[in-house]
PyMOL CGO cylinders between C-alpha atoms (Angstrom):
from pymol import cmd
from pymol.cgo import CYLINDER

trace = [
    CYLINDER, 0.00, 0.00, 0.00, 2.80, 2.23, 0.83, 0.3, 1, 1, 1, 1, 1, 1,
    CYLINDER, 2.80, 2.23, 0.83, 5.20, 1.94, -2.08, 0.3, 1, 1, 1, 1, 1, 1,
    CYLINDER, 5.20, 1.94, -2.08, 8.85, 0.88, -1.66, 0.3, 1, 1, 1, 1, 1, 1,
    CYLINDER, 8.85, 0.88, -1.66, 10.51, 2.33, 1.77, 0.3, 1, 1, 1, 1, 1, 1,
    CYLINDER, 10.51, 2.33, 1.77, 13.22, 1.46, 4.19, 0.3, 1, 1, 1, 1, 1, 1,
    CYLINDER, 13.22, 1.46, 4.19, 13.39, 1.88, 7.79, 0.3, 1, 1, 1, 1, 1, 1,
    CYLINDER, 13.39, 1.88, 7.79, 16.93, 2.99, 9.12, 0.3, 1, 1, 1, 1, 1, 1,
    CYLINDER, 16.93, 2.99, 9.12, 17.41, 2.76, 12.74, 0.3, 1, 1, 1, 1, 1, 1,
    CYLINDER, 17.41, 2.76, 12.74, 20.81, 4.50, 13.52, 0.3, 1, 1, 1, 1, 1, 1,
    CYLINDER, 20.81, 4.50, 13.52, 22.51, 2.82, 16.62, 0.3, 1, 1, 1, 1, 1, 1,
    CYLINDER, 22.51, 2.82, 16.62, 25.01, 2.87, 19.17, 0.3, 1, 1, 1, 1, 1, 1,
    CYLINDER, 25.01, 2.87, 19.17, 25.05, 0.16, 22.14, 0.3, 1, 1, 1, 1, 1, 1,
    CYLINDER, 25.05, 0.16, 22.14, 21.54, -0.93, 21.90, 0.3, 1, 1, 1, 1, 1, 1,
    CYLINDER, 21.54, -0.93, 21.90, 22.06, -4.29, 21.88, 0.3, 1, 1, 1, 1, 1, 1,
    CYLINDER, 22.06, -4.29, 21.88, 19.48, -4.02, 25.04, 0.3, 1, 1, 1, 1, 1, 1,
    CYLINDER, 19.48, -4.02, 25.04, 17.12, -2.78, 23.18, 0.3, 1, 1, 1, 1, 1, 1,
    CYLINDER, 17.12, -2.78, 23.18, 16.80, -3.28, 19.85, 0.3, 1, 1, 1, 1, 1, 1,
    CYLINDER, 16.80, -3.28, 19.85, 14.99, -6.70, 20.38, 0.3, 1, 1, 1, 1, 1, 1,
    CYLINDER, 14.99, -6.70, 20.38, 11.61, -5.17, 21.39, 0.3, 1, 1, 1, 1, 1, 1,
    CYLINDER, 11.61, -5.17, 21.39, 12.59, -2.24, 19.15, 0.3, 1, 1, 1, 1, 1, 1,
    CYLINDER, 12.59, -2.24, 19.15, 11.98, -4.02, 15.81, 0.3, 1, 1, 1, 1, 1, 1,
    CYLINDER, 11.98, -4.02, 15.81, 9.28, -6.29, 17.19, 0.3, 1, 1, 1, 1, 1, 1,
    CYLINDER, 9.28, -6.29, 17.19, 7.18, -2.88, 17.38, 0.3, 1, 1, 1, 1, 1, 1,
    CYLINDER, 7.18, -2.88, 17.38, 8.29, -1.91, 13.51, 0.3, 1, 1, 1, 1, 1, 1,
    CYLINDER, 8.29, -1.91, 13.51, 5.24, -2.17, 11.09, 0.3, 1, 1, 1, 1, 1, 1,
    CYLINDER, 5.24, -2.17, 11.09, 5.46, -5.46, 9.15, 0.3, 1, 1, 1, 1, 1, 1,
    CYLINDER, 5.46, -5.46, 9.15, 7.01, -5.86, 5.67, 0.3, 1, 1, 1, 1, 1, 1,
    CYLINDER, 7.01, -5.86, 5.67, 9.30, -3.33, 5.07, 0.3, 1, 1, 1, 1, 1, 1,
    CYLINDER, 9.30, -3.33, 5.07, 13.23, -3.69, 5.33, 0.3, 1, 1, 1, 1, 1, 1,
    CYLINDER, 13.23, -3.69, 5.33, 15.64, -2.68, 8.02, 0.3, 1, 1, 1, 1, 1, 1,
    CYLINDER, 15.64, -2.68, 8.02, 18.55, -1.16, 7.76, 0.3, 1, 1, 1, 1, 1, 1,
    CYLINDER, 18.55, -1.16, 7.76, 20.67, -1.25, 11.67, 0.3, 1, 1, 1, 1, 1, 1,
    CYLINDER, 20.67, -1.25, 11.67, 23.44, 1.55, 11.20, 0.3, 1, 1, 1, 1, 1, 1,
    CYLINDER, 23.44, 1.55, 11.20, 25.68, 0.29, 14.23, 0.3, 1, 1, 1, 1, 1, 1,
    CYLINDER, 25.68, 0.29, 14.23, 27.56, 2.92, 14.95, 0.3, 1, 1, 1, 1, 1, 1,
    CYLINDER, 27.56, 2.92, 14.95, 30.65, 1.37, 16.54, 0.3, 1, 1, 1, 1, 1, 1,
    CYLINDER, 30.65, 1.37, 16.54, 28.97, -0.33, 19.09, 0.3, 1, 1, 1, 1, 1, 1,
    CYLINDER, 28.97, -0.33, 19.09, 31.08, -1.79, 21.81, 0.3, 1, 1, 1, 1, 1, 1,
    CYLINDER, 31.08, -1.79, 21.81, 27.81, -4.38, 22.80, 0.3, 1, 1, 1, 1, 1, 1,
    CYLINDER, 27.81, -4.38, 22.80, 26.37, -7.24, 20.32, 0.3, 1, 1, 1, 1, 1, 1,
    CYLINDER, 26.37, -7.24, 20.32, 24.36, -4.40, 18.50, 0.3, 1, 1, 1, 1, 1, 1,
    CYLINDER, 24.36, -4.40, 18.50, 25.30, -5.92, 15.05, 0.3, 1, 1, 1, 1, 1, 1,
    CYLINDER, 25.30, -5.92, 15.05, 24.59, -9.59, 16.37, 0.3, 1, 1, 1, 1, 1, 1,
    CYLINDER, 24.59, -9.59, 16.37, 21.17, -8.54, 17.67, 0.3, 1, 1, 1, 1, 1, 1,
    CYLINDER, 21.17, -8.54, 17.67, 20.04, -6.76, 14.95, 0.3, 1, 1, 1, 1, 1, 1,
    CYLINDER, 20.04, -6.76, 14.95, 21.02, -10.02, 12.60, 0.3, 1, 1, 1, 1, 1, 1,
    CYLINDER, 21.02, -10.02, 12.60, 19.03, -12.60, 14.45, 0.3, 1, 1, 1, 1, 1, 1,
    CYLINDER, 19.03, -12.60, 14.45, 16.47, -10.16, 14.31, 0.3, 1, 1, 1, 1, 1, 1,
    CYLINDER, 16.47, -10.16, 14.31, 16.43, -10.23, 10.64, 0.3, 1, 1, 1, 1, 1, 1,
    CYLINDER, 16.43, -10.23, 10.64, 17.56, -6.61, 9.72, 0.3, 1, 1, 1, 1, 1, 1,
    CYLINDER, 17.56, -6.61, 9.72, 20.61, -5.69, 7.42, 0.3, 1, 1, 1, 1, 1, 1,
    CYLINDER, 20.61, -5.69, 7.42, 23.55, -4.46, 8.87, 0.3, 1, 1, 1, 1, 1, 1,
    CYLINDER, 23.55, -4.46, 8.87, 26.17, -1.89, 7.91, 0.3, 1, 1, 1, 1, 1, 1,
    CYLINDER, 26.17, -1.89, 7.91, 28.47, -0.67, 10.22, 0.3, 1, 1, 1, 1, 1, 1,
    CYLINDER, 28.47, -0.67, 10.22, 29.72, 3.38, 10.21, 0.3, 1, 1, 1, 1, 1, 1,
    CYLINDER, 29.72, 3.38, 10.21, 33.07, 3.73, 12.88, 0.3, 1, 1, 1, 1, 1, 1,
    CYLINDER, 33.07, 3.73, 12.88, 32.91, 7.20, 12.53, 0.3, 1, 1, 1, 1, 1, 1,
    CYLINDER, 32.91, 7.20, 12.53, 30.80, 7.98, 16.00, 0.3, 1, 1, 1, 1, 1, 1,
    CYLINDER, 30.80, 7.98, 16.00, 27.99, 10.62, 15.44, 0.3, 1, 1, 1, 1, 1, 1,
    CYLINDER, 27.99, 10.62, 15.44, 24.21, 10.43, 15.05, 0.3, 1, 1, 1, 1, 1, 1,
    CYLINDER, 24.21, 10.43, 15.05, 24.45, 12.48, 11.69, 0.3, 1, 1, 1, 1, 1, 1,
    CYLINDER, 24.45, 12.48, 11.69, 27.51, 10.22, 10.58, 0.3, 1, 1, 1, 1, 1, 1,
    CYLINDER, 27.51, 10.22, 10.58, 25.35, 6.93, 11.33, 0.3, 1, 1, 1, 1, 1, 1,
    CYLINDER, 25.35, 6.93, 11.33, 21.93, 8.20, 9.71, 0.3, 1, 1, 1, 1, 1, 1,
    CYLINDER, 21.93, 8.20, 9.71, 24.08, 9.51, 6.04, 0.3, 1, 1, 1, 1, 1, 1,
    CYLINDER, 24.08, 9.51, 6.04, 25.77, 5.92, 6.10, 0.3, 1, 1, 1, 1, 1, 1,
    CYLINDER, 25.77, 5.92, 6.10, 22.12, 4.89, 6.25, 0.3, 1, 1, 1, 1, 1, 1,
    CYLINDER, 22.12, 4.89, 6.25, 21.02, 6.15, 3.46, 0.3, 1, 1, 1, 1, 1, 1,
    CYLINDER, 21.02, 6.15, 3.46, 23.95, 5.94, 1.28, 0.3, 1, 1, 1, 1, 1, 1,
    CYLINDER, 23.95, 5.94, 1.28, 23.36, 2.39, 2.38, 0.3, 1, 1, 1, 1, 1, 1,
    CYLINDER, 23.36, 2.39, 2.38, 19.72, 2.42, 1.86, 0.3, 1, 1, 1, 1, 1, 1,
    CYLINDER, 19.72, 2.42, 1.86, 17.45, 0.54, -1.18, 0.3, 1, 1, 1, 1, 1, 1,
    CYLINDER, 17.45, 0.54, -1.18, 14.60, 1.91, -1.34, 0.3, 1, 1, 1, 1, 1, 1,
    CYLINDER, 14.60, 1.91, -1.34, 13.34, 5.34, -3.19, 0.3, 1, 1, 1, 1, 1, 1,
    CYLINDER, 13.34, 5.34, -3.19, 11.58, 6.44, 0.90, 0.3, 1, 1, 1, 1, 1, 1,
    CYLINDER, 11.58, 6.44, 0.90, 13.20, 5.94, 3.83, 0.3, 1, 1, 1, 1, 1, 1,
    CYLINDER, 13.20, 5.94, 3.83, 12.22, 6.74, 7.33, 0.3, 1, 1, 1, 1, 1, 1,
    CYLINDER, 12.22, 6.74, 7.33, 14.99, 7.16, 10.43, 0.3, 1, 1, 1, 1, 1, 1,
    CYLINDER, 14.99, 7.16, 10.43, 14.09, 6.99, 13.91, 0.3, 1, 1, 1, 1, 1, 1,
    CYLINDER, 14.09, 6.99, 13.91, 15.84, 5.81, 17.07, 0.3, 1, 1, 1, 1, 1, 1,
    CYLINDER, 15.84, 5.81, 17.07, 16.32, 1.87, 18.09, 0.3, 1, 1, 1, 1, 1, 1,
    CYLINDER, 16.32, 1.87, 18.09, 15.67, 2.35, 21.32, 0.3, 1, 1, 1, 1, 1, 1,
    CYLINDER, 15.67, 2.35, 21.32, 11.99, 1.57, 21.14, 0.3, 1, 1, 1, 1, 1, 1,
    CYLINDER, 11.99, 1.57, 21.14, 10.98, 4.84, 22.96, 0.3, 1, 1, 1, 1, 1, 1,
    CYLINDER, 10.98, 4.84, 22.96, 9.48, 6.03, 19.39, 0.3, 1, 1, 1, 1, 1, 1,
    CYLINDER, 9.48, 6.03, 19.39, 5.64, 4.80, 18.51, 0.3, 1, 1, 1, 1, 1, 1,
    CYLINDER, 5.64, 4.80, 18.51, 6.56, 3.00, 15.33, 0.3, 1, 1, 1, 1, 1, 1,
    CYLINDER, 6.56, 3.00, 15.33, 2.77, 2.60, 14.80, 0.3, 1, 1, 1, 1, 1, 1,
    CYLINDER, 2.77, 2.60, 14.80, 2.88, 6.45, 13.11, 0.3, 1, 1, 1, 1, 1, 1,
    CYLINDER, 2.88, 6.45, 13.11, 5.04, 5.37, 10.39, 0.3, 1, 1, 1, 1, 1, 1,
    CYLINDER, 5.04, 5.37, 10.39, 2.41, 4.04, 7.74, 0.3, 1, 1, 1, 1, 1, 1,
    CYLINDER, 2.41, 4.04, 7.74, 0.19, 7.33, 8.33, 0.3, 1, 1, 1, 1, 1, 1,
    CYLINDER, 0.19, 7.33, 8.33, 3.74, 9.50, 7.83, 0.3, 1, 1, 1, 1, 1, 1,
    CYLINDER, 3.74, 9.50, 7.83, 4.65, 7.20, 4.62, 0.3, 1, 1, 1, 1, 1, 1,
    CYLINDER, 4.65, 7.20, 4.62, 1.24, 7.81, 3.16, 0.3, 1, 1, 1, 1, 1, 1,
    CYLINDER, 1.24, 7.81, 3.16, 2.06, 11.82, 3.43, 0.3, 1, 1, 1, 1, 1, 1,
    CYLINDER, 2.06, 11.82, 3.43, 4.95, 11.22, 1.60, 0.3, 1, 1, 1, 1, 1, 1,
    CYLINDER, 4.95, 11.22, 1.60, 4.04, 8.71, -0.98, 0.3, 1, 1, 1, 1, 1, 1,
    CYLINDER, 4.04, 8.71, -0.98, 1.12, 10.24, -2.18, 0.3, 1, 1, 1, 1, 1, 1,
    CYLINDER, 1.12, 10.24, -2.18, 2.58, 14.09, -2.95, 0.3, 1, 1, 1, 1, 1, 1,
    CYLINDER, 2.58, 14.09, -2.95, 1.03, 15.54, 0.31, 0.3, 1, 1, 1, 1, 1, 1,
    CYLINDER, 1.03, 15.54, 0.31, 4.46, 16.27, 1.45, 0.3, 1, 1, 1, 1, 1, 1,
    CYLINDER, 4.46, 16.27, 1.45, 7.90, 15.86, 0.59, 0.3, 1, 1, 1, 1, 1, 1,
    CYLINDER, 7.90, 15.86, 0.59, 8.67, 15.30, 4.59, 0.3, 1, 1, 1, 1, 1, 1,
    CYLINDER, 8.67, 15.30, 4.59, 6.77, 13.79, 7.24, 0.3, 1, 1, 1, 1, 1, 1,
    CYLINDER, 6.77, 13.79, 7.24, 8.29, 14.22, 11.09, 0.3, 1, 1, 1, 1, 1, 1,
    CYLINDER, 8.29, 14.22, 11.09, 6.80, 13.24, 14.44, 0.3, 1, 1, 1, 1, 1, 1,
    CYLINDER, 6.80, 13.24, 14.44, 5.70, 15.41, 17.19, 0.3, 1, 1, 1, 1, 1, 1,
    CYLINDER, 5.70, 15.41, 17.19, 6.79, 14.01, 21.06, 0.3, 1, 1, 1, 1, 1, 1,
    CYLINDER, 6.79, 14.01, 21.06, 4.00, 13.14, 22.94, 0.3, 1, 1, 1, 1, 1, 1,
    CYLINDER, 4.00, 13.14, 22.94, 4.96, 11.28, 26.22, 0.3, 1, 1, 1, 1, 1, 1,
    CYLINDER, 4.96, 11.28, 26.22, 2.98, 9.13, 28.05, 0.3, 1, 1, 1, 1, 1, 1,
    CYLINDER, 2.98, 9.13, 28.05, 4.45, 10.48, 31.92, 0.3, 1, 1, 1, 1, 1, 1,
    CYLINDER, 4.45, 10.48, 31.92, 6.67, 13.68, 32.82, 0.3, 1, 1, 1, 1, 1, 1,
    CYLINDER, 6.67, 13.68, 32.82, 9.88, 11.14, 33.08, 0.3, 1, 1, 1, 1, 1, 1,
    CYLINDER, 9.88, 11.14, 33.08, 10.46, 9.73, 29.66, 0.3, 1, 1, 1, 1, 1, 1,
    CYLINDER, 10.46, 9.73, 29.66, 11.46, 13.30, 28.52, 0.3, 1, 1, 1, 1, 1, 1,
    CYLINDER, 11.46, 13.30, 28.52, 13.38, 14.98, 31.58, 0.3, 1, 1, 1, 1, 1, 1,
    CYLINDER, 13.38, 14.98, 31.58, 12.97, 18.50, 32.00, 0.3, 1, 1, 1, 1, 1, 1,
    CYLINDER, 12.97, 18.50, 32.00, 15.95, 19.76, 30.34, 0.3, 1, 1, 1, 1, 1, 1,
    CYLINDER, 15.95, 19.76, 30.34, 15.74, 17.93, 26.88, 0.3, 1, 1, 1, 1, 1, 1,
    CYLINDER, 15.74, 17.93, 26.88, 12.32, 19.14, 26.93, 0.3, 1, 1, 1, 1, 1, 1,
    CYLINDER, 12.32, 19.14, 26.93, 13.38, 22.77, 27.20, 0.3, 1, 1, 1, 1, 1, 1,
    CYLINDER, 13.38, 22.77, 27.20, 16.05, 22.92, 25.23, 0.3, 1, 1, 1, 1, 1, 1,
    CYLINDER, 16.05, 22.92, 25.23, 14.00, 21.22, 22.26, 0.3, 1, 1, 1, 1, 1, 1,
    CYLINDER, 14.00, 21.22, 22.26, 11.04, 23.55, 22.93, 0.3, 1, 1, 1, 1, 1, 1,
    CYLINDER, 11.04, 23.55, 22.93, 13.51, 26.64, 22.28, 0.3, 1, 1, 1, 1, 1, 1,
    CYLINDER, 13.51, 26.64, 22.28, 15.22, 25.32, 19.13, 0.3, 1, 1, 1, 1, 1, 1,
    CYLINDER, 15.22, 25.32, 19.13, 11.31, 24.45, 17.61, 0.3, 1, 1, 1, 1, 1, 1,
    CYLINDER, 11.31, 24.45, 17.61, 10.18, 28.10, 18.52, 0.3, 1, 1, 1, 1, 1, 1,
    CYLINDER, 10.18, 28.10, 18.52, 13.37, 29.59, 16.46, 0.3, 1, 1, 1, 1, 1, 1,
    CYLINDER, 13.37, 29.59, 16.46, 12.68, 27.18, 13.79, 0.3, 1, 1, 1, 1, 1, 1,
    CYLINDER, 12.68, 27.18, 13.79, 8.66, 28.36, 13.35, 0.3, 1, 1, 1, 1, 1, 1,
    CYLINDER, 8.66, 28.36, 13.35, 9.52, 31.99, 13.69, 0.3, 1, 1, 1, 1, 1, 1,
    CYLINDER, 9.52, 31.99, 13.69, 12.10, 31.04, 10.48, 0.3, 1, 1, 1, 1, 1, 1,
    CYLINDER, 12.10, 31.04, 10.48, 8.84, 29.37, 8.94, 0.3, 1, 1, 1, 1, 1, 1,
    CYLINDER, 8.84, 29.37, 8.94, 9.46, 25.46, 9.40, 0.3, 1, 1, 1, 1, 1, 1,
    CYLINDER, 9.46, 25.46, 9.40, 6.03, 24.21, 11.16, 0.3, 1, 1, 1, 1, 1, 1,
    CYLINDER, 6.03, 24.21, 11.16, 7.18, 22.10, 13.71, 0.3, 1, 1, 1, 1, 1, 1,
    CYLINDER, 7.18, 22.10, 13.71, 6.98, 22.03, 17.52, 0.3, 1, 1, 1, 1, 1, 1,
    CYLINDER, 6.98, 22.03, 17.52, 9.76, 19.17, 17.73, 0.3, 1, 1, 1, 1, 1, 1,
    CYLINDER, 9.76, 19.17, 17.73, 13.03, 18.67, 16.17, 0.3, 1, 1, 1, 1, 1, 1,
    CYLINDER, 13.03, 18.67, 16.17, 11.96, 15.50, 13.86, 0.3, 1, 1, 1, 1, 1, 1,
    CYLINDER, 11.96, 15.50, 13.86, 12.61, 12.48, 16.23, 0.3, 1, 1, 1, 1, 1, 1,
    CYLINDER, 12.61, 12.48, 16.23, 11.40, 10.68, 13.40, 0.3, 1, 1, 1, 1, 1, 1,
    CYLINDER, 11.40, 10.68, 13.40, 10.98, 11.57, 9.49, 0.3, 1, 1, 1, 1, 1, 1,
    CYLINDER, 10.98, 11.57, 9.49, 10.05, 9.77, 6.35, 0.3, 1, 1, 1, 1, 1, 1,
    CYLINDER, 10.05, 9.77, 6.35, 11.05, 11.25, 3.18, 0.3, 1, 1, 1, 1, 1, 1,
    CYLINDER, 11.05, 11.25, 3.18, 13.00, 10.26, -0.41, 0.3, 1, 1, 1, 1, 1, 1,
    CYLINDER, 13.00, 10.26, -0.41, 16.15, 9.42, 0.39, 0.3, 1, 1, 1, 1, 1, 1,
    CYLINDER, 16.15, 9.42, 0.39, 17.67, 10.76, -2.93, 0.3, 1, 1, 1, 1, 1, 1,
    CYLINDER, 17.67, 10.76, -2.93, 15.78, 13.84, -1.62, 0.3, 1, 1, 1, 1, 1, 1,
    CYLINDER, 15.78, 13.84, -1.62, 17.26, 13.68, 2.05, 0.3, 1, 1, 1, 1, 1, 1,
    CYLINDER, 17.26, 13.68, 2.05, 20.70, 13.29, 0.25, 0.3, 1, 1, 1, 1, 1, 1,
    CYLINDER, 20.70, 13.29, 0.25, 20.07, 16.40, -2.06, 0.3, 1, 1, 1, 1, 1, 1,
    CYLINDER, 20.07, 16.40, -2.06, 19.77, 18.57, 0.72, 0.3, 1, 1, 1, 1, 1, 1,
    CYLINDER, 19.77, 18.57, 0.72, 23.41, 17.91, 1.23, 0.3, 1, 1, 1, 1, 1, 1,
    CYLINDER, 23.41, 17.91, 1.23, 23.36, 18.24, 4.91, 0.3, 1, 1, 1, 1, 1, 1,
    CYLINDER, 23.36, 18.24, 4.91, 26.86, 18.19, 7.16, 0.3, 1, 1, 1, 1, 1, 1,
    CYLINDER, 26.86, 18.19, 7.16, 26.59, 17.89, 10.78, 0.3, 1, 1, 1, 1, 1, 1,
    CYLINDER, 26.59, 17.89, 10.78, 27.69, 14.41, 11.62, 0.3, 1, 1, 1, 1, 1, 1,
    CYLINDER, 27.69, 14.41, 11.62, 26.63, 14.87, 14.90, 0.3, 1, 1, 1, 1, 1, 1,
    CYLINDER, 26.63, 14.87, 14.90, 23.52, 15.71, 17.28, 0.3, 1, 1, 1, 1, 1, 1,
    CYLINDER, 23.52, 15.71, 17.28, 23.34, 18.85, 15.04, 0.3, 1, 1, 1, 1, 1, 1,
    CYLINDER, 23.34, 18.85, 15.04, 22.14, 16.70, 12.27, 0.3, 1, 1, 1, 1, 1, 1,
    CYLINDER, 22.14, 16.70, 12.27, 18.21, 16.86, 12.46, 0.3, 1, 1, 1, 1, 1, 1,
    CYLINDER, 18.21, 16.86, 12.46, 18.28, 20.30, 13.09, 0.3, 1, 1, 1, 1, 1, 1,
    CYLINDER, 18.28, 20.30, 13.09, 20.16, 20.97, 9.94, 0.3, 1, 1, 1, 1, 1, 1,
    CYLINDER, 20.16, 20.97, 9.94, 18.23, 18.60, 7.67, 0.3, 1, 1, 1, 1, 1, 1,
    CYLINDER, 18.23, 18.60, 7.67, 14.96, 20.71, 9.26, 0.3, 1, 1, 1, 1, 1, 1,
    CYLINDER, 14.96, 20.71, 9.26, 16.66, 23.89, 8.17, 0.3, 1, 1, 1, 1, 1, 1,
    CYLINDER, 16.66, 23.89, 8.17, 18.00, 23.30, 5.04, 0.3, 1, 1, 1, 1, 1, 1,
    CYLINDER, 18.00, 23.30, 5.04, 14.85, 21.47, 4.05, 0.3, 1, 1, 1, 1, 1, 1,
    CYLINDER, 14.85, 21.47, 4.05, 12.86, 24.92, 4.77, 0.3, 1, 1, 1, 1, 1, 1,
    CYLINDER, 12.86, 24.92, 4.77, 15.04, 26.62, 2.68, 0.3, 1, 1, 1, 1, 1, 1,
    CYLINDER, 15.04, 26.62, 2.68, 14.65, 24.35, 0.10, 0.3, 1, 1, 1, 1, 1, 1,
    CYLINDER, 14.65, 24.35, 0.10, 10.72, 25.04, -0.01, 0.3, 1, 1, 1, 1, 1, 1,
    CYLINDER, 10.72, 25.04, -0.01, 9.62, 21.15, 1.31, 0.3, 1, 1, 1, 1, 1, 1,
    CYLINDER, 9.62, 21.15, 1.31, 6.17, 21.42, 2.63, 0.3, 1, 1, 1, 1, 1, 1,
    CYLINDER, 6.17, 21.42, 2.63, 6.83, 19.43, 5.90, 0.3, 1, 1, 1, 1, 1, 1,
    CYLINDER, 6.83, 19.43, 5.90, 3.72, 17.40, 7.89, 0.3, 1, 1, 1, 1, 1, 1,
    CYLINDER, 3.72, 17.40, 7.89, 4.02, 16.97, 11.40, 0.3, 1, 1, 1, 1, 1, 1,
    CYLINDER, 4.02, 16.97, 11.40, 2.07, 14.10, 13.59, 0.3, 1, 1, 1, 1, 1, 1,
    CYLINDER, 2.07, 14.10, 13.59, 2.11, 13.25, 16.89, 0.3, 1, 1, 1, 1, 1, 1,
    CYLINDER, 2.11, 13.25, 16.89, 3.81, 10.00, 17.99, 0.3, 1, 1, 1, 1, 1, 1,
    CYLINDER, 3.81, 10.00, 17.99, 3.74, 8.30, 21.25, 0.3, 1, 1, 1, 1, 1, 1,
    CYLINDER, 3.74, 8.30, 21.25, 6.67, 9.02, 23.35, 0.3, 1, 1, 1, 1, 1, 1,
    CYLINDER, 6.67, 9.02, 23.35, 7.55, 6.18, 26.12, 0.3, 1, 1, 1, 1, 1, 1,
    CYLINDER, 7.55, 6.18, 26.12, 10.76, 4.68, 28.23, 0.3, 1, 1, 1, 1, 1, 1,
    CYLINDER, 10.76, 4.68, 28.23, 13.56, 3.37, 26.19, 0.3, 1, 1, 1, 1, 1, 1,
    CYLINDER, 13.56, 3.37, 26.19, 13.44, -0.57, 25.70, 0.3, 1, 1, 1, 1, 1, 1,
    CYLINDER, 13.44, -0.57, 25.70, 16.66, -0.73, 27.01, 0.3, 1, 1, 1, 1, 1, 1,
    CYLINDER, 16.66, -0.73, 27.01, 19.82, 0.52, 27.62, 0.3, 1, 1, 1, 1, 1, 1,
    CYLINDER, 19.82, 0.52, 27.62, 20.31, 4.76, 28.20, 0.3, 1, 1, 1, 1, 1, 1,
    CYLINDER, 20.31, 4.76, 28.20, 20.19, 7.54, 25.93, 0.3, 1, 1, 1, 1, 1, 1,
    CYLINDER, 20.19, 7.54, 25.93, 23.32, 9.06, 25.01, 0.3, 1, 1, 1, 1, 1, 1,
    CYLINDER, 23.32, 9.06, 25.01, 21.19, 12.32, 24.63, 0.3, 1, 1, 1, 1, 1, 1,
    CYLINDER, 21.19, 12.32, 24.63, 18.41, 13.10, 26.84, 0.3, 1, 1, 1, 1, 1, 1,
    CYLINDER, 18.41, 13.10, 26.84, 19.52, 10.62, 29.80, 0.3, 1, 1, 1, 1, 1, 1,
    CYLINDER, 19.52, 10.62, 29.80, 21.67, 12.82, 31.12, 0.3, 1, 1, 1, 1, 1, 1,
    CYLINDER, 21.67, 12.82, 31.12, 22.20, 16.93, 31.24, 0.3, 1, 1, 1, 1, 1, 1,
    CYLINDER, 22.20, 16.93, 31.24, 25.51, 16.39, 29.75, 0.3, 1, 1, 1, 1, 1, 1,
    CYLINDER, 25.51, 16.39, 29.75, 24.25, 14.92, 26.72, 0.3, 1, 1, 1, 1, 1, 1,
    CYLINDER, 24.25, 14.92, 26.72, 21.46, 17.16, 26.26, 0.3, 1, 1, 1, 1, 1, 1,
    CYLINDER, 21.46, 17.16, 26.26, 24.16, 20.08, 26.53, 0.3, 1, 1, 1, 1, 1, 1,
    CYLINDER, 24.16, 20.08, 26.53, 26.42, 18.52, 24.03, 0.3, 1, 1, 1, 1, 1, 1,
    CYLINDER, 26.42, 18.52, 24.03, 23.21, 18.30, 22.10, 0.3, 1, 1, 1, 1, 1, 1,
    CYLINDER, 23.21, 18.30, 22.10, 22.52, 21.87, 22.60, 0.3, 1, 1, 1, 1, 1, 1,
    CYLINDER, 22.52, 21.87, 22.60, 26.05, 22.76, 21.48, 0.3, 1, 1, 1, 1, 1, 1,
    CYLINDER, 26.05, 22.76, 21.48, 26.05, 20.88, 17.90, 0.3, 1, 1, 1, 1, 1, 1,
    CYLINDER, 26.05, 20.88, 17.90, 22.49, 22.55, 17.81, 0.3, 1, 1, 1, 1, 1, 1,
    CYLINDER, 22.49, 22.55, 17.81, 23.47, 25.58, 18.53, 0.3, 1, 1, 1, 1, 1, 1,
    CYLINDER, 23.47, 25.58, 18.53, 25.86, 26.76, 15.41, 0.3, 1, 1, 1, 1, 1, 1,
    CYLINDER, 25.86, 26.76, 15.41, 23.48, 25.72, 13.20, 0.3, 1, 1, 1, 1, 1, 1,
    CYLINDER, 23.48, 25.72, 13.20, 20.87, 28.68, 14.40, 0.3, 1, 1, 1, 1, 1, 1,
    CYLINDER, 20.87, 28.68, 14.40, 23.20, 31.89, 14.29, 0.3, 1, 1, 1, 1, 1, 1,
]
cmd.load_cgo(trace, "trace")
């Protein structure tokens, strides 16, 4: 129903939980594990769980999701964490924006289901960085936990962070670029497993903030 599309789960040590992760992926399409230099049995996991592996050394989010889709088959991809924290229910409704012209990019909206999946600080800091980006004109009120779009699109954009910068960039440069962007809300819950390298901790979401914060002067 939804055309040809790939799901690319960028990873680093989530060996934990990437088990429950892909259970909860919508059936039939492909997956493509980025294992970002895991020191864990990331790349093991994901194999006995049936996905395709490629492995990036180079550690950074933004380096592991362009390996994906240089890596990537199919004309639509969509990227989103392999944590399981992500509603991976959304993704059909977000492919069907895509696939049939509505939009050229389809990114989820954080809703959590308590106050402790998304501690206060991540919560702020991506609250300020979605404000900047609507008053810029990009429609969004989160910074695109997950997106579908064409991957020769995605690569078009020709987007550089390698790092925690890297949504925020694609988010800009696809504004610029004139892509009518769709928004939905997507269930927000605990990890499966394992920490976040991001929001777990106020160092991460300050390093966060950091590669972020370039990208907006």
């Amino acid at each position: 129903m939804y055309g040809s599309l790939e799901i690319i789960l960028p990873c680093l040590d989530e060996a934990e939980a990437l088990p429950a992760a892909l259970a909860g992926l919508p059936d039939g399409w492909p997956v493509l594990v980025v294992d970002n230099g895991s020191t864990d049995a990331t790349g093991d996991v994901a194999r006995a769980c049936g996905a395709r592996v490629v492995v990036e050394p180079h550690r950074g989010y933004g380096a592991a999701v362009h390996a994906g889709l240089l890596a990537a088959r199919a004309d639509v991809v969509a990227v989103l964490d392999g944590d399981g924290s992500l509603d991976a229910g959304v993704l059909p409704a977000m492919a069907d924006a895509v696939h049939s012209g509505r939009a050229d990019l389809a990114v989820g909206r954080r809703v959590p289901d308590s106050a402790s999946v998304w501690p206060w600080h991540a919560r702020a800091g991506n609250a300020a960085i979605a404000a900047v980006l609507r008053h810029r004109g990009v429609p969004v009120h989160d910074i695109a936990p997950v997106r579908v779009a064409h991957r020769q699109g995605l690569l078009d954009l020709q987007i550089t962070d390698r790092a925690f910068g890297y949504p925020l960039e694609m988010l800009l440069r696809a504004g610029a670029a004139g892509w009518r962007i769709e928004e939905m809300p997507v269930p927000y819950r605990a990890r499966a497993g394992g920490r976040s390298k991001v929001s777990g901790s106020v160092r991460g979401s300050l390093r966060a903030a950091r590669d972020m914060a370039g990208l907006l002067r």
